[in-house]
Every structure is written in C-alpha cells, then in structure tokens.
N, C-alpha and C positions, 0 to 999 in steps of 0.2 A: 531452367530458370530457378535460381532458388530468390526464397524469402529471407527479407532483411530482416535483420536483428533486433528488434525490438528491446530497448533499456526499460527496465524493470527496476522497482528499488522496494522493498520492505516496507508496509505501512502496518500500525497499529491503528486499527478501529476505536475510539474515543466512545461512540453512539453506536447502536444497534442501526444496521441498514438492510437497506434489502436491494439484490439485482436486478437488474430487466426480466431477467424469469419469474421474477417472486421469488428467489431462494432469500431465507432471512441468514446474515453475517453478525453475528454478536458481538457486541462491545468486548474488548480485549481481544480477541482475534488478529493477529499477523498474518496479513496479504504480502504474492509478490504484486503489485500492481504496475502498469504503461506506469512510465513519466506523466506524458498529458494528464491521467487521470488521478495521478495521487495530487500532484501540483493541484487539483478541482477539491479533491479532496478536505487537503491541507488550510487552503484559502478559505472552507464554508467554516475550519474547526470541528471538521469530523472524525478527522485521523490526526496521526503525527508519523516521524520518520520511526523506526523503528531499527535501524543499525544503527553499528555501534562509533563512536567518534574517533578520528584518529588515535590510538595509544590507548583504546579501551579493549583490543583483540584479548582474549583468554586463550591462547595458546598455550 
C-alpha cells in the first residue's frame, strides 16, 4: 500500500512560532508545509507564500 502524496508549498514565517513539540520556528524562516496548514497559517497572518510568482523563476 503506498501513501498518498501529500501538497506541500513554501511558507515564510512572518512571527516566531513554535511546534507541538516545543521546537521554536523563527520569524523569516521558509517551511515546506501540508496545504491544510499553511492555508491556517496564512488566514491568522502568521506566514505568507514564499514561491515565487509566475515569470519570477531565476533560471
């Protein structure tokens, strides 16, 4: 049985946070984070998207 793929996207830490462990995450800090929880994220204005917009690649 394998496990489904889980979408991830880039978020930038806005506020210092901390995990369910107590691990503390620093402001400016890029996570890959679930969907679900950057969307959480985003909504309280804790994070933002951190990739880059169509036609911004640096290739």
């Amino acid at each position: 049985m394998t496990e489904a793929k889980i979408k991830t996207v880039p978020l930038k830490m806005l506020y210092d946070s901390w995990t369910t462990d107590g691990e503390r995450i620093r402001a400016g800090t890029v996570l890959n984070l679930p969907l679900h929880t950057a969307k959480q994220l985003i909504a309280k204005g804790k994070a933002e998207r951190a990739d880059p917009l169509p036609g911004e690649w640096s290739w």
